[in-house]
Structures are given as structure tokens and as C-alpha cells.
MIFIKOL-453711 format. One record per atom (N, C-alpha, C): residue in three letters; x, y, z. Coordinates in steps of 0.1 Angstrom, whole numbers, plus 5000, padded with zeros to 4 digits. Layout:
ALAXYZ...
***
This chain:
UNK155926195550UNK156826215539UNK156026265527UNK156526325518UNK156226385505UNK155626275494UNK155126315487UNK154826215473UNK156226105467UNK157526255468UNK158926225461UNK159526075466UNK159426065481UNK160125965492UNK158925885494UNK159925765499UNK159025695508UNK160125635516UNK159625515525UNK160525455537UNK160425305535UNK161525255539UNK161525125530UNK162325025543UNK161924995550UNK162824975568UNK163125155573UNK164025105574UNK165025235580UNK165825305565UNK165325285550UNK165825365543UNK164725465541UNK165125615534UNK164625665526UNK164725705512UNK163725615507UNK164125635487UNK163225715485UNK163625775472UNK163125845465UNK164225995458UNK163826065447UNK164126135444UNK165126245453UNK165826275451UNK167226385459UNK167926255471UNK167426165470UNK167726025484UNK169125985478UNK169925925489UNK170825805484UNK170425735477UNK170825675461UNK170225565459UNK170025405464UNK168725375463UNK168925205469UNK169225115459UNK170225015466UNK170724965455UNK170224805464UNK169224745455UNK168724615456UNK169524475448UNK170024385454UNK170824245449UNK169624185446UNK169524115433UNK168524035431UNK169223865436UNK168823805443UNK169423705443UNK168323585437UNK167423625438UNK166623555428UNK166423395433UNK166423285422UNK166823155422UNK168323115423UNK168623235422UNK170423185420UNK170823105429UNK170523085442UNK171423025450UNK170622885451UNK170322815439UNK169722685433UNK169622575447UNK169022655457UNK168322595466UNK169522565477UNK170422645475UNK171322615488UNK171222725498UNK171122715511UNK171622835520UNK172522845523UNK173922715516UNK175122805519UNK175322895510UNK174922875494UNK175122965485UNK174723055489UNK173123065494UNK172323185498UNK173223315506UNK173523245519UNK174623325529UNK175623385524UNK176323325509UNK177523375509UNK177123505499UNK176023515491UNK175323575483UNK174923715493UNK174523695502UNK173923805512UNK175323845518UNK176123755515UNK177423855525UNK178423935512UNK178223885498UNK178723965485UNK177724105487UNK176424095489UNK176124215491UNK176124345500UNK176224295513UNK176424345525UNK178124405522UNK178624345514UNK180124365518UNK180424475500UNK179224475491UNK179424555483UNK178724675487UNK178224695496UNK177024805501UNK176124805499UNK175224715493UNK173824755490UNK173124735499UNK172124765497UNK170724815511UNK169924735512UNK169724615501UNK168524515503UNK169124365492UNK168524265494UNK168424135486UNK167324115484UNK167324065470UNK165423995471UNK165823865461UNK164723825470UNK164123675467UNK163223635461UNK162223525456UNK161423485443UNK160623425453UNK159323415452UNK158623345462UNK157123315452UNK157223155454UNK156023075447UNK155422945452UNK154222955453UNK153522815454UNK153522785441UNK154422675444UNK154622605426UNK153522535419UNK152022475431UNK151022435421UNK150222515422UNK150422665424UNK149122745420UNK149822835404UNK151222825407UNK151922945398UNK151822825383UNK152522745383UNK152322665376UNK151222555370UNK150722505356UNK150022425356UNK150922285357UNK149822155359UNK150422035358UNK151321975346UNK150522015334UNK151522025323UNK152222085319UNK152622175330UNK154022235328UNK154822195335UNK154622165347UNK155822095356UNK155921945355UNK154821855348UNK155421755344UNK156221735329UNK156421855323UNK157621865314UNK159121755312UNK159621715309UNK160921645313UNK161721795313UNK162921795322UNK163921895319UNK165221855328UNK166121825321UNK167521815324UNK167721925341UNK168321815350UNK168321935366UNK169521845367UNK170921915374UNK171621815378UNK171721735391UNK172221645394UNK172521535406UNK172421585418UNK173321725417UNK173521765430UNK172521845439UNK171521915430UNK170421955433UNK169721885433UNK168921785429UNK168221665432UNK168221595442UNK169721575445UNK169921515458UNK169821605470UNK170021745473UNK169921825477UNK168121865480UNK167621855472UNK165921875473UNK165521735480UNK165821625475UNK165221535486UNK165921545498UNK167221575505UNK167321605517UNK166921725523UNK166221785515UNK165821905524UNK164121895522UNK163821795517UNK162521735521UNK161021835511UNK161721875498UNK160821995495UNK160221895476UNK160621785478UNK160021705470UNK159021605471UNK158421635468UNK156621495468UNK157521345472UNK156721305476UNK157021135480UNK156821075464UNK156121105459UNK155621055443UNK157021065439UNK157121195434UNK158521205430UNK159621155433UNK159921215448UNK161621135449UNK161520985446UNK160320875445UNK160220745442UNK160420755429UNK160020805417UNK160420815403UNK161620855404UNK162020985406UNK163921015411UNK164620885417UNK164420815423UNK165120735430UNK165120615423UNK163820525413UNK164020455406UNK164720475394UNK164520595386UNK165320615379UNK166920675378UNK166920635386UNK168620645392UNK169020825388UNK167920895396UNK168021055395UNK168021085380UNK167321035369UNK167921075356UNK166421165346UNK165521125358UNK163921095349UNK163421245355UNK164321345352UNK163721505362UNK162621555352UNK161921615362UNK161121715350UNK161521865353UNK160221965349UNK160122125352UNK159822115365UNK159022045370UNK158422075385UNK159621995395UNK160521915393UNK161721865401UNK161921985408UNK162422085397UNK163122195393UNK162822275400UNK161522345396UNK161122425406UNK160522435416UNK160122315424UNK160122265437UNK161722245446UNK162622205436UNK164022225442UNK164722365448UNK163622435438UNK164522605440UNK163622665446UNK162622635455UNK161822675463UNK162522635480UNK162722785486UNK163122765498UNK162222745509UNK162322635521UNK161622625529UNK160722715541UNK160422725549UNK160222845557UNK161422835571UNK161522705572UNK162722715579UNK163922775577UNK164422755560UNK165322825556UNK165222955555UNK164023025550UNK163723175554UNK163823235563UNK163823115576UNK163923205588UNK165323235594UNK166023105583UNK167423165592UNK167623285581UNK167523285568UNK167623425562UNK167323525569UNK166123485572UNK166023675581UNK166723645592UNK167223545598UNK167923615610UNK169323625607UNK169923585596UNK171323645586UNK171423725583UNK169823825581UNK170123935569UNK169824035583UNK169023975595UNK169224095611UNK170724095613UNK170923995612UNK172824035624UNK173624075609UNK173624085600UNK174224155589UNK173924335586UNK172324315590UNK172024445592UNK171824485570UNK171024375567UNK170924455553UNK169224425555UNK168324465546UNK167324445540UNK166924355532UNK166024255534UNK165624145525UNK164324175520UNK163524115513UNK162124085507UNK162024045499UNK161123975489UNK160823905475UNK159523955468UNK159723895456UNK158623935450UNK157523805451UNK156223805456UNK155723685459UNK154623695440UNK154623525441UNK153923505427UNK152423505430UNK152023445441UNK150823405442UNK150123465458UNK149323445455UNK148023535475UNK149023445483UNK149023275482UNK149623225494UNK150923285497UNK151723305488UNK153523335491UNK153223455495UNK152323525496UNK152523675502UNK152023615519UNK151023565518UNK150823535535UNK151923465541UNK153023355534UNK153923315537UNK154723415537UNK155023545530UNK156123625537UNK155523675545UNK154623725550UNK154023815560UNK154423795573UNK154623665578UNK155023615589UNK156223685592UNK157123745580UNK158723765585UNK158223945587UNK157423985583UNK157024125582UNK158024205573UNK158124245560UNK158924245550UNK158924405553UNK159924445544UNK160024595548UNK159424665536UNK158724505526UNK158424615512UNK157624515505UNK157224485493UNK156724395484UNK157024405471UNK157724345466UNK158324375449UNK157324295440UNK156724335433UNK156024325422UNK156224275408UNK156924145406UNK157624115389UNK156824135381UNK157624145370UNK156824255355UNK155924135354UNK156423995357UNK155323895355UNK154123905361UNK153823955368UNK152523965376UNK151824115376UNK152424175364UNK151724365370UNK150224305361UNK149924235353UNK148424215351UNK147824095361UNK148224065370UNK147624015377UNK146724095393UNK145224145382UNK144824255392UNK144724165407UNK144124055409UNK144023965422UNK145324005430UNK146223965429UNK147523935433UNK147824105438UNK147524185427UNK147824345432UNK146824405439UNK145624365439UNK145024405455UNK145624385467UNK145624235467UNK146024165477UNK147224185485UNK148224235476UNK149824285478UNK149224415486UNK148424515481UNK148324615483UNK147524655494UNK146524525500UNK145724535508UNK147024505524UNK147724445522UNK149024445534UNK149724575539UNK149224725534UNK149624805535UNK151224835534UNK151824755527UNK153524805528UNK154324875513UNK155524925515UNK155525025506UNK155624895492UNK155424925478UNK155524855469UNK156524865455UNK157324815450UNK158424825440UNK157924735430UNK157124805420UNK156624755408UNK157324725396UNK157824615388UNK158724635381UNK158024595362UNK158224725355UNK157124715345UNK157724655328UNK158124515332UNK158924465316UNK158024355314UNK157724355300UNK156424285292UNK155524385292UNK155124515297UNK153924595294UNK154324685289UNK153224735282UNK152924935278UNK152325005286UNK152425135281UNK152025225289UNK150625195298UNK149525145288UNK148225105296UNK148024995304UNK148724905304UNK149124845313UNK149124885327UNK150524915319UNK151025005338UNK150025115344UNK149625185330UNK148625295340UNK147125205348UNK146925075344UNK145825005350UNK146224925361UNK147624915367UNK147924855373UNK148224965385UNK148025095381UNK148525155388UNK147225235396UNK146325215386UNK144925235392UNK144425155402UNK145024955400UNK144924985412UNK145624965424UNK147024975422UNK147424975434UNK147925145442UNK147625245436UNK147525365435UNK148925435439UNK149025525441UNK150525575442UNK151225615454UNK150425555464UNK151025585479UNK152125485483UNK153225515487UNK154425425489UNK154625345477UNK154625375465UNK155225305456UNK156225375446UNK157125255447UNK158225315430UNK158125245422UNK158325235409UNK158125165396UNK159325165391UNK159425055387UNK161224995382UNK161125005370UNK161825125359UNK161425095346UNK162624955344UNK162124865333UNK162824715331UNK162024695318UNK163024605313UNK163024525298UNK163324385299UNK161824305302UNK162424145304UNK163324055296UNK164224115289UNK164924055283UNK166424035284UNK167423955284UNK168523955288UNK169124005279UNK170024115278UNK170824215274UNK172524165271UNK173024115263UNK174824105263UNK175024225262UNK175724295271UNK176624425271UNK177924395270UNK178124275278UNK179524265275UNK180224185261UNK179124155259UNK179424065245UNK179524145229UNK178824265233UNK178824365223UNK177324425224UNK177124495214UNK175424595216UNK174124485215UNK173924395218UNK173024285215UNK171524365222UNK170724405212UNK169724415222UNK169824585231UNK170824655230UNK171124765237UNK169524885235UNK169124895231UNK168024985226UNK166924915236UNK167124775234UNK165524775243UNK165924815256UNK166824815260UNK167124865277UNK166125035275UNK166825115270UNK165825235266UNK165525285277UNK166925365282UNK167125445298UNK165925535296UNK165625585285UNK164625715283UNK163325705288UNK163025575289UNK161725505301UNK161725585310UNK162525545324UNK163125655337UNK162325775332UNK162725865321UNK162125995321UNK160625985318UNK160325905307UNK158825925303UNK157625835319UNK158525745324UNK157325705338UNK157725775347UNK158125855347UNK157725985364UNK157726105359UNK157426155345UNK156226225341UNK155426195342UNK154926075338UNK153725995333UNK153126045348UNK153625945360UNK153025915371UNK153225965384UNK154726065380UNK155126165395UNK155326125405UNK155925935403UNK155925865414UNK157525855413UNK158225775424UNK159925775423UNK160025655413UNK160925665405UNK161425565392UNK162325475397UNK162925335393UNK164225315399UNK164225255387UNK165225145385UNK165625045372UNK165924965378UNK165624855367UNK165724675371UNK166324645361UNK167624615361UNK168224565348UNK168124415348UNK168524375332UNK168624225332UNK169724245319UNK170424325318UNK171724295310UNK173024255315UNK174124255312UNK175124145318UNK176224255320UNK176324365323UNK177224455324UNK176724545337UNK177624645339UNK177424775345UNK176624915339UNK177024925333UNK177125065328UNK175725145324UNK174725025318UNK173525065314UNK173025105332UNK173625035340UNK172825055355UNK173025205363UNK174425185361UNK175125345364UNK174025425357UNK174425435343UNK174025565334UNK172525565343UNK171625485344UNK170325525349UNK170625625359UNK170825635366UNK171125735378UNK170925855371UNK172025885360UNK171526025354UNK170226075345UNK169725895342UNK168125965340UNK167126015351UNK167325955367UNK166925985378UNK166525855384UNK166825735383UNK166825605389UNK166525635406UNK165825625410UNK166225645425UNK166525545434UNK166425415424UNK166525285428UNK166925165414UNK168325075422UNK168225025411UNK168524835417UNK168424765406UNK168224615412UNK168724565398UNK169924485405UNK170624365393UNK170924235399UNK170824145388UNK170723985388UNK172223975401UNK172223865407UNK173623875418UNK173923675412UNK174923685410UNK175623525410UNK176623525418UNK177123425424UNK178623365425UNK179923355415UNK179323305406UNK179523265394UNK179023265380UNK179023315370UNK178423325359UNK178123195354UNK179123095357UNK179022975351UNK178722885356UNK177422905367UNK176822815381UNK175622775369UNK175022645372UNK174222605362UNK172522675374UNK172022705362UNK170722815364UNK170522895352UNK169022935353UNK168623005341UNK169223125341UNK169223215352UNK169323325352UNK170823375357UNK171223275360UNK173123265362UNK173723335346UNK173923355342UNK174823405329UNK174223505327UNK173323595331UNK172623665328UNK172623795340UNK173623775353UNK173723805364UNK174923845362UNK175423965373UNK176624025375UNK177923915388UNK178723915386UNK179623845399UNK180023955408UNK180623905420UNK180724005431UNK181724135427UNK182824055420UNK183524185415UNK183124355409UNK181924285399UNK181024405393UNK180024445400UNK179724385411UNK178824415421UNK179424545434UNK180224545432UNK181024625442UNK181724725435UNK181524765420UNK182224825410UNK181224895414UNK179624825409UNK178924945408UNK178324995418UNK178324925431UNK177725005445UNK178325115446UNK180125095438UNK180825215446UNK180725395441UNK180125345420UNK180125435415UNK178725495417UNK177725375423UNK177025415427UNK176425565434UNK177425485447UNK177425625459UNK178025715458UNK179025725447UNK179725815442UNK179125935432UNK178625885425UNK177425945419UNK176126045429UNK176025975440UNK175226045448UNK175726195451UNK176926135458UNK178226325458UNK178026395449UNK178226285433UNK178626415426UNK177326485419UNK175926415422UNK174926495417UNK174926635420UNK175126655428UNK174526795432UNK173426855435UNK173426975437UNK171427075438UNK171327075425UNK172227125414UNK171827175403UNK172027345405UNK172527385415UNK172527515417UNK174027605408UNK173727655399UNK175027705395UNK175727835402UNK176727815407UNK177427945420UNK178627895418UNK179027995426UNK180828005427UNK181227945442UNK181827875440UNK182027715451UNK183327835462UNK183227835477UNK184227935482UNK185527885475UNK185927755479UNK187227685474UNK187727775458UNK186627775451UNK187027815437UNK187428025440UNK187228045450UNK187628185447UNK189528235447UNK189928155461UNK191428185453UNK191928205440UNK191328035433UNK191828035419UNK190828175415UNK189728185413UNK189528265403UNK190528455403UNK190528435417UNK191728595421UNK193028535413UNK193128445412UNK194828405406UNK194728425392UNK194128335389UNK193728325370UNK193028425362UNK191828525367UNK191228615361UNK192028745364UNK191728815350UNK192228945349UNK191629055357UNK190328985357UNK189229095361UNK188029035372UNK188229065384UNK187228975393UNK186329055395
***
């Protein structure tokens, strides 16, 4: 394949391609796999081509005094984490003496950490569905922990593009890679790109910040579609967008800056308790935009200006002078 494409499973992205259109499912499914399933069947059933998932060893990503933080987590997920066995013995005894009330940060994110058993029925959900999965791993171990499933890609969070360790190591697995660049500048990204170099990769222009579109212009400028154009000059690699605003529209319009790929937050619910819940699209808007999506693919065009055969009747009808 050319510089423009690459191959991603059985897709091909890149510039003049169908666009791919990635579900972020993130943490959203606050440690359930029924949420998770019903999450991967909103996407399958809106058309997109892939889901992705968050993947961390929580005591390498995390320090100790961060996850011993106090932080409000509710009942049902607490209870939920000690039956699916993904909490310390230490812990669920503090949880359990304190009659579930005494949570911290690390409850939390050991709760929203899926097991490998659960991953495995994911991939065998996301085979007999026939969509595309992978995550973005935080740390060396969660990439050897995806490895096992043999992923069709490696997504790269804006959180980790200065983590040169982490981007060897991604890059030493030889698979294609989807870099997503919010928190940096230009030198950044151009050092990150040094080294994970430009073979099989697309770069997601993104703005880590949560965007209200629907609430009114909150923040609309940092989105700053005009990215898209200035990183694939910059780099002549395929662009996509990673949105994190709460609407459609900034996602669409990418397309006409040349998006060749694009990835938004996925909820059930807007009003599911989670960070990144209110900040995510619901299925309804999810299938709004797959559709204008693919629709947009039609109506791009070559760019070639000609006279369409269809249009010649009319022009014999209407013109004075053919």
C-alpha cells in the first residue's frame, strides 16, 4: 500500500478510503460486560468499523498517593468489583468493614479495569458480530496483555504521546498505530513521531478537553478543525479526529477538512454515573452520525469538474445554446 492508506484488520484507511468510524467505549461500561455487549451491539448496529477500550496496570499507571485518594464510587460498582474478584483482599476488608462507604481513587480504578477473562469474551463478541476492537494500552505490561488477543491496531492516548518508553515498545509489536495528539504542540508530536516513524500510522488531530456543543459555543475554538489541515502537511501521513465535545457536528464537518478517521466518546446514557459519561454521545447520535458519515463518503467526490451524462438531457432542455 501507498504512504496515503494503510490496513487496519480487513479495513482500508486512509485518504480517498471510506471513512473509519471508531466507538470509543472507553471506561464507560463502569466495569460491566453486560453494559460492555450492549455498547458493542449500539455500534455494530450504527455501523462503525471498530470499538476501543482503555487498558492499564493501575499500580504502574498510577502512584500510591493517588489511588489512596478518598473518592465517592457507588454501591453497585463496588459490589460488582468484589464479585468479579478485581479488588485486593486489603481492600474489599476496608470496603466491607466500612459498610462499602470508605472508597478511594484506586477502588475506582481497579473497578473499571476489565479482567482477561472478560476480554476474552469481548473478542469473541466483537468475532461473531464481526466489528473491530482494540485499546489504547497505558503501560509496556497492558500492551503484552493485549497482545495475546492480536489486536488489529494500537491506539496511542494524547496522554502517553511523550511517553518515549511506552512508544517504542508499541511500535516494536509491528502493528499499524492511531496516535491521538491533545495536550501537545507541534514539537511534541514531531518527537513522537521521530520515534515511532510514519509507517502504518494515522494521527488523530484532538483537543483533551470536553467541549458543550450542545449547551452552546463553550470552548468551540479549541476543537480547531484547521489542525486536520496543518498535521498532514506537516507529516503527509492520514489525519483522522478524536473528538471529546458533546455533539455531532464538529465530527461530521472534519470529514471536509480530510478526517480519514474519526472516534467519539459512546454512552448508554448520558446520565450513567462516570467521568467521561456526560461528555459522550448516546446511541441515537451515534447512528445520526455513522449515517452522515457514509453519506459524505458518496458525496465527496474526485474533485473532477465535468458534465455528469444524467445532466445532459437537462442541459439540451434548458440552454439556449449547447
Amino acid at each position: 500500500m501507498n504512504g496515503d492508506v494503510l490496513q487496519i484488520g480487513k479495513k482500508v484507511v486512509g485518504d480517498g478510503e471510506p471513512v473509519f468510524i471508531i466507538a470509543e467505549i472507553g471506561i464507560n461500561h463502569n466495569g460491566s460486560l453486560e453494559t460492555t455487549r450492549k455498547m458493542i451491539d449500539v455500534a455494530v448496529n450504527s455501523g462503525c468499523d471498530a470499538v476501543k477500550f482503555q487498558k492499564r496496570t493501575i499500580d504502574i499507571v498510577y502512584s500510591e498517593e493517588e489511588l489512596n485518594k478518598p473518592r465517592a464510587v457507588p454501591a453497585d460498582i463496588i459490589v460488582s468489583a468484589i464479585g468479579r474478584k478485581v479488588l485486593r483482599d486489603d481492600d474489599v476488608k476496608r470496603l466491607t468493614d466500612s459498610n462499602l462507604q470508605n472508597t478511594t481513587n484506586g477502588d475506582l480504578k481497579r473497578a473499571l479495569e476489565l479482567t482477561l477473562m472478560e476480554y476474552q469474551e469481548i473478542d469473541d463478541y466483537c468475532r461473531k458480530k464481526d466489528i473491530l476492537w482494540f485499546a489504547s494500552p497505558w503501560d509496556e505490561k497492558s500492551v503484552d496483555f493485549l497482545e495475546r488477543f492480536d489486536p488489529p491496531c494500537y491506539k496511542i492516548a494524547s496522554a502517553s504521546l511523550t511517553d518515549d518508553e511506552l512508544l517504542r515498545y508499541i511500535r516494536n509489536k509491528g502493528r499499524p498505530i492511531i496516535l491521538s495528539t491533545g495536550m501537545s504542540d507541534m514539537e511534541m508530536i514531531k518527537h513522537a513521531i521521530e520515534i515511532l516513524g510514519k509507517k502504518d500510522l494515522i494521527i488523530m488531530h484532538c483537543t483533551s478537553v470536553y467541549q458543550q456543543t450542545e449547551e452552546g459555543d463553550h470552548g468551540l475554538g479549541m476543537i480547531n478543525l484547521e489542525g486536520i489541515r496543518t498535521l498532514k502537511k506537516e507529516f503527509d501521513v492520514p489525519v483522522g479526529f478524536s473528538s471529546h465535545d458533546t455533539g455531532i457536528m464538529p465530527t461530521y464537518a472534519s470529514l471536509a477538512f480530510g478526517a480519514c478517521a474519526i472516534e467519539k466518546h459512546l454512552t448508554l446514557y448520558r446520565a450513567m454515573w462516570g467521568s467521561d459519561q456526560a461528555a459522550s454521545i448516546e446511541p441515537d447520535n451515534l447512528r445520526r452520525l455513522c449515517r452522515a458519515a457514509r453519506e459524505f463518503s458518496l458525496v465527496r467526490g474526485d474533485g473532477i469538474i465535468k458534465i455528469y451524462p444524467e445532466e445532459i438531457p437537462i442541459m439540451k432542455k434548458l440552454r439556449r445554446k449547447v
